[in-house]
Every structure is written in structure tokens, then in C-alpha cells.
C-alpha positions in Angstrom: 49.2 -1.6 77.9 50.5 -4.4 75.7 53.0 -6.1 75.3 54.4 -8.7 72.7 57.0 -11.1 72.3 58.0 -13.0 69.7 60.8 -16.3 70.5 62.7 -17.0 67.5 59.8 -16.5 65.0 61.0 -17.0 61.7 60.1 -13.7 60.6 59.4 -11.3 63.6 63.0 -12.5 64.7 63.1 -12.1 68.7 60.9 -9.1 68.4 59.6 -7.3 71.4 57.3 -4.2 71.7 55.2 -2.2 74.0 52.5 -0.2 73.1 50.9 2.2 76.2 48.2 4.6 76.4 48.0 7.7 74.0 50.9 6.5 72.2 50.9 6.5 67.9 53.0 4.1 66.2 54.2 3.3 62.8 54.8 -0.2 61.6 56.6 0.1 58.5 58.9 -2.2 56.6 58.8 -3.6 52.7 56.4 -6.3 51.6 56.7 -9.6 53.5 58.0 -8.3 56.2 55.3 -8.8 58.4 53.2 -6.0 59.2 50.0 -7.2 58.7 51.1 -10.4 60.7 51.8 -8.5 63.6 49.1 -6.5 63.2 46.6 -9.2 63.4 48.5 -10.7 66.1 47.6 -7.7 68.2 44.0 -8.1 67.2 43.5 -11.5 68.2 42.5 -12.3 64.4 45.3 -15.4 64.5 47.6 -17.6 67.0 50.9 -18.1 65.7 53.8 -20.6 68.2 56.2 -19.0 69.7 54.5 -15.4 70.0 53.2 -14.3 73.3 50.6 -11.5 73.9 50.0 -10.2 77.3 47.4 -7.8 77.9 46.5 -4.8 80.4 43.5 -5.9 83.1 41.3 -5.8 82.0 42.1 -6.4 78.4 41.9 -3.3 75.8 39.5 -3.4 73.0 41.5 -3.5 70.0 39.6 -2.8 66.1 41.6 -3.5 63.2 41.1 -2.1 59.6 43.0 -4.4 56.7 42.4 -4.6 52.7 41.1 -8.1 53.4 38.4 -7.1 55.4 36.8 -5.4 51.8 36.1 -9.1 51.0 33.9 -8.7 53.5 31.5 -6.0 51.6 32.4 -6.9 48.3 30.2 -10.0 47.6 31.2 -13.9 47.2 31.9 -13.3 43.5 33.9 -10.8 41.4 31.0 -9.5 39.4 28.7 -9.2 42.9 29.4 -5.1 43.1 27.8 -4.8 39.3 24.4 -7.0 40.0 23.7 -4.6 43.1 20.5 -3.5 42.5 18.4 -5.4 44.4 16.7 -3.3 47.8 17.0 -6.0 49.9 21.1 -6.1 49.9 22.6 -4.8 53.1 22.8 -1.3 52.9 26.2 0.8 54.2 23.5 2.8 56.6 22.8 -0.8 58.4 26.3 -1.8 58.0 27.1 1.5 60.3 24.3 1.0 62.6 24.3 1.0 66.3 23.6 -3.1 66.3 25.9 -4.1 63.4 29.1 -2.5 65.2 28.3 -3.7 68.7 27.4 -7.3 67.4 24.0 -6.7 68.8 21.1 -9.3 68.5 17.9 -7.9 67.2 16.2 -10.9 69.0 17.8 -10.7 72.0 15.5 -8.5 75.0 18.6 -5.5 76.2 18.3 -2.3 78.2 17.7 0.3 75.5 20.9 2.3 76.2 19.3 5.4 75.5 22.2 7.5 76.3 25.0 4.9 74.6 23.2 5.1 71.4 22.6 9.1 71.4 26.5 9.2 71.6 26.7 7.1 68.8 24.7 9.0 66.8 26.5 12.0 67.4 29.7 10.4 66.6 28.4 8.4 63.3 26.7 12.1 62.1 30.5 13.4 62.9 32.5 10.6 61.4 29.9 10.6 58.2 30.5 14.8 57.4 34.2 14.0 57.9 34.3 11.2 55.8 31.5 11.9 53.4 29.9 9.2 54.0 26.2 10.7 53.6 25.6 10.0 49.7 26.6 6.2 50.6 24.3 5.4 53.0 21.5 4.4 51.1 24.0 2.1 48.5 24.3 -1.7 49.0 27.3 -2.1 50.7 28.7 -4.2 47.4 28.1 -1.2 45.4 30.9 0.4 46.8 33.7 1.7 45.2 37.6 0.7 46.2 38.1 4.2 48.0 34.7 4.2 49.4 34.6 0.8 50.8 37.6 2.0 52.9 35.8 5.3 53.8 33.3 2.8 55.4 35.1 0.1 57.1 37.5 3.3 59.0 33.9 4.7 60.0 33.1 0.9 61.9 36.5 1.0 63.0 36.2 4.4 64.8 32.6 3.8 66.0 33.7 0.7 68.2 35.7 3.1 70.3 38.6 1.2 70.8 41.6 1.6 73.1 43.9 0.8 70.3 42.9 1.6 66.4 45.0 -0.4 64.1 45.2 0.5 60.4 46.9 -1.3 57.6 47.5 0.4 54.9 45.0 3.5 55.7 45.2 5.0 52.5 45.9 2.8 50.2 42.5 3.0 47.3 42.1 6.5 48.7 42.3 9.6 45.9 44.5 12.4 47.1 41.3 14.5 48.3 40.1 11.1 50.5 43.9 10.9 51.5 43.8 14.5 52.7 40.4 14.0 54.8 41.1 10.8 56.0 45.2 12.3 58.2 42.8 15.3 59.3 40.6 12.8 60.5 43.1 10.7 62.2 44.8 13.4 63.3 42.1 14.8 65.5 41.6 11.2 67.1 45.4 11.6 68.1 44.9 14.6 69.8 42.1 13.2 71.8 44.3 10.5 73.1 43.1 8.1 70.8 45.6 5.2 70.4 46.9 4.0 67.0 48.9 1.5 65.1 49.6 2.5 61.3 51.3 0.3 58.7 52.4 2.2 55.8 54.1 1.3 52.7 55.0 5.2 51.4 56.8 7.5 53.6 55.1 10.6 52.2 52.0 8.9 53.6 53.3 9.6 57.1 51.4 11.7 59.6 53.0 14.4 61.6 51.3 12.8 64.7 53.1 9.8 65.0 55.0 9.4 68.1 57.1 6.1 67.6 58.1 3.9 64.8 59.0 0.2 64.8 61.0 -0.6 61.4 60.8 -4.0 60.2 63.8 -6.0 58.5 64.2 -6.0 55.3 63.2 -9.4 53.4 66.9 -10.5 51.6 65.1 -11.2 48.3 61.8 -9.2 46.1 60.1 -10.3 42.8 61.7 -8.8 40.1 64.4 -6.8 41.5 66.3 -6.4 44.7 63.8 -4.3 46.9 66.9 -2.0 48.0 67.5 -0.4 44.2 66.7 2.8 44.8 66.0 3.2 40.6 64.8 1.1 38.0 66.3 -0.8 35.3 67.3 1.7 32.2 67.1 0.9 28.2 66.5 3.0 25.4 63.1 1.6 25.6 62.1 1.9 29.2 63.5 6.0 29.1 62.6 7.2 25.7 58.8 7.7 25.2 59.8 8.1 21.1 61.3 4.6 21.2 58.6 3.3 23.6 56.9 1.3 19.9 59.4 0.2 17.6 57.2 -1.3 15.4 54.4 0.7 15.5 50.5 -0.6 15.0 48.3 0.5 12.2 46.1 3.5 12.8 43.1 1.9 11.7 43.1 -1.3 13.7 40.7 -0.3 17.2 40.6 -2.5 19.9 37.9 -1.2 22.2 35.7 0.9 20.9 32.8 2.6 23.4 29.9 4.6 21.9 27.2 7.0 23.0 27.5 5.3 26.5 25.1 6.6 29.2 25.2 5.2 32.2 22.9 6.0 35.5 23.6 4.9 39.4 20.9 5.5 41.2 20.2 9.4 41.3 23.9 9.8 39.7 24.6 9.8 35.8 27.9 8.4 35.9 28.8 8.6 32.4 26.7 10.3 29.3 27.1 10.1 26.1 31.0 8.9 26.4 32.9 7.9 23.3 36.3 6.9 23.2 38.0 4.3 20.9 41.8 2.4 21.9 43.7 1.7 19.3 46.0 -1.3 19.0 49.4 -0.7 21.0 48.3 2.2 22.6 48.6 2.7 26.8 46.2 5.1 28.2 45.6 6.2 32.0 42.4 6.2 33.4 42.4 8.6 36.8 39.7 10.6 38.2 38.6 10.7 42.3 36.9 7.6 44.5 33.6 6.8 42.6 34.1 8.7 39.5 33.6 5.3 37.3 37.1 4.1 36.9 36.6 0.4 37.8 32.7 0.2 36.6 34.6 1.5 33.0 36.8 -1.3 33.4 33.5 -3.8 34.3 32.0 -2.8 31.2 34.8 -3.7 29.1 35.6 -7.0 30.6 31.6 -7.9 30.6 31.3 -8.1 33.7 28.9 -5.2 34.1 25.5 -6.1 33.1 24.7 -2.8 30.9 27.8 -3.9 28.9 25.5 -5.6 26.7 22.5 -3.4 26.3 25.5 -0.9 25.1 27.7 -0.4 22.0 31.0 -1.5 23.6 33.2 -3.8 20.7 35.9 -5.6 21.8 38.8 -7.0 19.4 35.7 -6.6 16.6 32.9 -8.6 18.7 30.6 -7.2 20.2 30.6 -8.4 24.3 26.7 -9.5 23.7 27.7 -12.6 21.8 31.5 -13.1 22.7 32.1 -12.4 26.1 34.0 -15.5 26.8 36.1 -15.7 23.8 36.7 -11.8 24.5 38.0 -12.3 28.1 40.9 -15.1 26.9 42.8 -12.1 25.4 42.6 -10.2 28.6 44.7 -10.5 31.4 43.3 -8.9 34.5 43.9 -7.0 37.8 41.8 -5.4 40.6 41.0 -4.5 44.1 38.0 -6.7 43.7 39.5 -9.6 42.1 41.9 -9.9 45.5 39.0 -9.5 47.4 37.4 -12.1 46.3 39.8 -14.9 45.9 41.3 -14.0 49.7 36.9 -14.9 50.4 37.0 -18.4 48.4 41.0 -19.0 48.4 42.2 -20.1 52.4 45.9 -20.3 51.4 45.6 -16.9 48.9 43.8 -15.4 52.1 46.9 -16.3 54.6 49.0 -13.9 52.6 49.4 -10.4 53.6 47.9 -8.0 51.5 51.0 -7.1 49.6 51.9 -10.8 49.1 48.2 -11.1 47.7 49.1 -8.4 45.2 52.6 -10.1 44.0 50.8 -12.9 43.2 48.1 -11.7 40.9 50.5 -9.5 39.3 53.1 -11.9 38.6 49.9 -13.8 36.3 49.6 -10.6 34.2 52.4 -11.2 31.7 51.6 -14.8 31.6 50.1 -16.2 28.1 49.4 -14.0 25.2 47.2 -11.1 26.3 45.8 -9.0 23.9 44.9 -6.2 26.2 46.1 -5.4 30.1 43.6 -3.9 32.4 45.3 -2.8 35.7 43.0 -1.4 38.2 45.2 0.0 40.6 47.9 -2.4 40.1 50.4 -1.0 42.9 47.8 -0.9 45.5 49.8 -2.9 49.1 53.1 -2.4 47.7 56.0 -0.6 49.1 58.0 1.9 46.7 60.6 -0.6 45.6 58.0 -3.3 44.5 55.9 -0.3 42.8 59.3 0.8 40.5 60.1 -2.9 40.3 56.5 -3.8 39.0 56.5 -0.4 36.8 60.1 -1.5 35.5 58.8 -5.0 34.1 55.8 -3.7 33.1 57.8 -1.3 31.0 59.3 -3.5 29.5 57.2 -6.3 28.8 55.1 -3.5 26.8 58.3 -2.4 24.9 58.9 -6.1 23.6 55.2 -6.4 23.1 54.1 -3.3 21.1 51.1 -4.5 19.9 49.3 -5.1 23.5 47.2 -2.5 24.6 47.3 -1.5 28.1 44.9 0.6 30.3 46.1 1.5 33.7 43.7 2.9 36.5 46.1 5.4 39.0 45.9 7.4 41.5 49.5 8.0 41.2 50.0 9.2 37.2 53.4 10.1 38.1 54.5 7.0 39.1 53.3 5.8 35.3 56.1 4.4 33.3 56.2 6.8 30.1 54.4 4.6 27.8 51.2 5.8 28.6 50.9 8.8 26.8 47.0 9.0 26.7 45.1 10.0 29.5 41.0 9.9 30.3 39.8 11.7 33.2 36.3 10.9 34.9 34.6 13.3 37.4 31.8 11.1 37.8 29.3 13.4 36.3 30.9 14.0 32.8 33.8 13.0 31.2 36.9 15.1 29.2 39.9 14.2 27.9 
């Protein structure tokens, strides 16, 4: 059992809860409202005055699965996941291994535990068919895609066996195929008594094995817009896709231009002989399952990816090979990876919740004079009201800026504003428009 209290904390507000055995509970509530606070509160992951925590005897062992923790397998720098070659980088088969999840020594003389680790390997060759895990094990951890990296850290979660699994945002990253595995999979931990904590942001997100629900408030204020609106702002802009350019760029002018790109990971060809040229003012979606290439496209064109240069990729009329630096002034930037890596290196970035994280970065995207938007997944953390409000600005920032192009990586197209009218879908193994 456990039990929480929280005395006139300035955001939990007098909260208090009790979660018992075999019991499934949803944590949901807009951005800032605290659910990742509370939910690293009940980990033991942070102290906070005021809030008391008062455990069963003996105490339950609680694992916790957040977005931060893919700082953790993403590398001390942004660019980490594209220099990942090297065999001696930790692999995901040692990063699911026996030792690695019980914290386990290798110098320290233990009773074998035959019969503990014979378990585990039952339940790792379980959780790895379930999850498809099986292709990742031999990749360096960093290698990882957004989706996949979550695959893996749910996997660790699950093998430690907890009393009480606690999962922040499960499926956020996750295509709807992952998303799909990933409630059959949580649903079959629920019906062997497993305990859980889910925070979700998206009520279509919600299992139909949840037993209780504890409902945040609402923060009074939101970036943007008030988060109660229930639609965005309208114009003959933002609702017309014909008026979505009223001054329209010249055919001619390309801004990114790929050619002939081939592109191998490990046994994989990720991309062969892909072409594809943007043209000035034009907003294209990029969508396509976990691993098929999305943000490793979005690597090359930034320069980040070191077969950008050994490849014909022009940007703005250089080529990345000599102007990389001068190239990336023009861009303004979003990703998974890039908030993974600042909440490593940034303490104060890293004290926000996830969704905070993402407000922030976002709100630097319509700063300066971009030439080009890349936005890798730019709604990932936020709740549905943020999403429309973020969607909303976006919209029309690109209306008053027709000559900025934009590339948007989703695994929600819907939620697109109408803008983007082009559309490149990668499978991973070849590429069609």
C-alpha cells in the first residue's frame, strides 16, 4: 500500500491518495499540472517539503518509465545517436541483461541464482516477441530510434518486477502499430495483478483496464491560448488551404534538394536511391512507423549525420560539406533528441516536466528569421489543448511567413494544420510518395 499526502503544496494543493494492491490508475490532467511530479514523488526520484510518503512494510518496489529517462540512452550530445558505429558502445542486449536491471556488480562474488535468472530469461524472451525487441538487441543503445528507445526502457521497467509500474506518458513516440502492442501488453500485466500508474495526456490513449482515475486541476493559464478552448483560432488563412500562400514562392527556387541517396544501417538499407527536392514555401509531412528513417532524414539535412557529407544533399544552394554552419543559422529546430540532451547537460531545463520541457523549446521556434522549420514530432508531452494551441500558432506564423519552409515529422497527420499539403512516407526499406 501507499499512501501520499501533500500539505498545502503549491501545486498538488492538499492532495491525498492511496494506491493498493492490483489496483490501475490514471493520472491525467493538462501540462503543468503535475503528473510527472507526483509520479516521481512516488518513485523516490525527488524530496519535495510539505509532501509525505508512507509506505507498506516492507516497502514496495516501485520502477518508473519517463521521457527524461531517454537522456539516459541517447548520448551526452545531440549528434551522439548518428556517430554510433563503434562495437564497443553499450548494446540494448546488455542494457536488458540480467546484471544491468538488478544493479548487479560483475566484480562482486554472488550465489549464481540459477533459478532467478532462468525466469528472467523467460520473461525478457516474452517481453522481447511482444515488444519486438529482437532486431534491437545487437544496436548500440544510442542508435535507437524515439519509438524504439521507449520499446526498451518499458522492457527494463517490466523485467525489475515491480509492485507498482509507473508510466509517464507510455505512448507518447510510439507509431499507431507500437501503440497497439504496447495496451495488449499492459493489458495482460493488468490481468495478472500487476499494479500500475499511467499518466496520459490524450483520452483516446486510455486503456479499458484502468480501474481509477485521479484528475488533476487545471493550471489557470497555457502558452498561447487558454488550455480550456476546445477549438482553435479561425482566419481565412488558418481554414482555407487555397489561401494558406498569399504570395506564393517561385517554382524554381529549391531549398533542399536530396539526390540518389542510399543509405545502409547495419544489415538494413534504410533508404535507396531517394530523391526528393522542397521547394521554397512549401510544408510537407514526413510519417512512416518507429525506425523507418524519419529523424535520421532530418539528421542528414541538418548535418548532423555524418553520411550527410559523402552525399548530394544542398541546402539553401550549399552544399552541407563546406557550409554546415552557415546552413544551420537558417534553421530553427525541434526534436525528441534535442530535449533529451539538454534535460542531461541543463539542471534547471531537466527540473521541468516533460511537457514543460517541450513548451520551452517550442516557444524558440518562431524566434529569429528561419529559413526552414524542422519539427520532429513537435507535440510529443503535450495535452490536446497545447497540441491545437501549438498547431494554431504554427499556422499562423506560416501564413504570415509564406516563404519559410516547413517539414513536420507526425505520427498524428490528422492533427496537421492544412498547410501541409505534401506528404513523404518511409517504410524503412524503400520510400514512395
Amino acid at each position: 500500500m501507499i499512501s501520499l499526502a501533500c500539505h498545502r503544496h503549491p501545486l498538488l494543493k492538499n492532495l491525498r491518495w492511496r494506491i493498493l494492491p492490483r489496483q490501475q490508475w490514471l493520472l491525467t490532467g493538462p501540462n503543468g499540472s503535475g503528473k510527472t511530479l507526483l509520479a516521481r514523488l512516488l518513485a523516490g526520484e525527488l524530496q519535495l517539503p510539505r509532501v509525505s510518503l508512507d509506505l507498506a512494510d516492507p516497502p514496495p518496489t516501485i520502477a518508473l518509465l519517463t521521457f527524461a529517462q531517454q537522456s539516459l540512452l541517447s548520448g551526452d550530445y545531440l549528434q551522439a545517436r548518428w556517430h554510433s558505429a563503434a562495437e564497443s558502445l553499450p548494446t540494448v542486449r546488455a542494457f536488458l541483461s540480467y546484471d544491468n536491471v538488478h544493479h548487479i556488480n560483475p566484480y562482486e562474488i554472488r550465489p549464481k541464482n540459477t533459478a532467478a535468472r532462468k525466469t528472467f530469461s523467460a520473461r525478457l524472451k516474452h517481453l522481447a516477441a511482444t515488444l519486438d525487441l529482437s532486431p534491437l538487441l545487437p544496436r548500440p543503445l544510442i542508435a535507437l530510434s524515439n519509438g524504439e528507445s521507449r520499446r526498451v526502457l518499458l522492457a527494463h521497467a517490466c523485467l525489475q518486477t515491480p509492485d507498482l509500474l509507473i508510466l509517464d506518458d507510455p505512448f507518447a513516440g510510439l507509431d499507431p502499430d507500437a501503440s497497439r502492442h504496447l495496451r495488449h501488453i499492459l493489458a495482460d500485466l493488468a490481468s495478472h495483478g500487476q499494479s500500475m500508474l499511467l499518466t496520459l495526456r490524450h483520452p483516446d490513449e486510455i486503456p479499458a483496464f484502468i480501474t481509477h482515475t485521479l484528475n488533476l486541476e487545471t493550471p489557470k493559464t497555457a502558452p498561447w491560448q487558454s488550455p480550456t478552448s476546445a477549438t482553435p483560432r479561425t482566419s481565412k488563412t488558418a481554414s482555407s488551404r487555397g489561401n494558406a500562400h498569399p504570395l506564393p514562392p517561385p517554382e524554381n527556387s529549391i531549398v533542399i534538394s536530396i539526390r540518389n541517396l542510399t543509405l545502409h544501417f547495419g544489415r538494413r538499407t534504410l533508404f535507396k536511391n531517394l530523391s526528393w527536392k522542397i521547394r521554397q514555401g512549401q510544408h510537407w509531412l514526413l510519417t512512416g512507423p518507429n525506425g523507418s528513417g524519419k529523424s535520421t532524414l532530418f539528421a542528414l539535412i541538418r548535418g548532423d549525420h555524418p553520411a550527410a557529407h559523402a552525399h548530394d544533399i544542398t541546402l539553401l544552394g550549399h552544399t552541407l560539406h563546406n557550409s554546415v554552419w552557415k546552413i544551420r543559422k537558417h534553421i530553427a529546430f525541434v526534436s525528441p533528441e534535442l530535449q533529451a540532451t539538454l534535460a542531461a547537460s541543463d539542471p534547471a531545463f531537466a527540473a521541468l516536466s516533460s511537457g514543460q520541457q517541450r513548451l520551452r523549446l517550442l516557444d524558440h521556434v518562431f524566434k529569429g528569421r528561419p529559413k526552414i522549420l524542422l519539427l520532429d514530432e513537435p507535440c510529443l508531452n503535450l495535452d490536446p489543448a497545447h497540441t491545437r494551441a501549438f498547431y494554431d500558432r504554427l499556422t499562423h506564423y506560416l501564413s504570415a511567413h509564406p516563404l519559410v519552409t516547413a517539414l513536420l515529422i507526425t505520427h498524428h497527420p490528422v492533427e496537421a494544420p492544412a498547410t501541409f499539403t505534401h506528404r513523404l512516407k518511409l517504410t524503412g526499406q524503400q520510400t514512395r510518395r
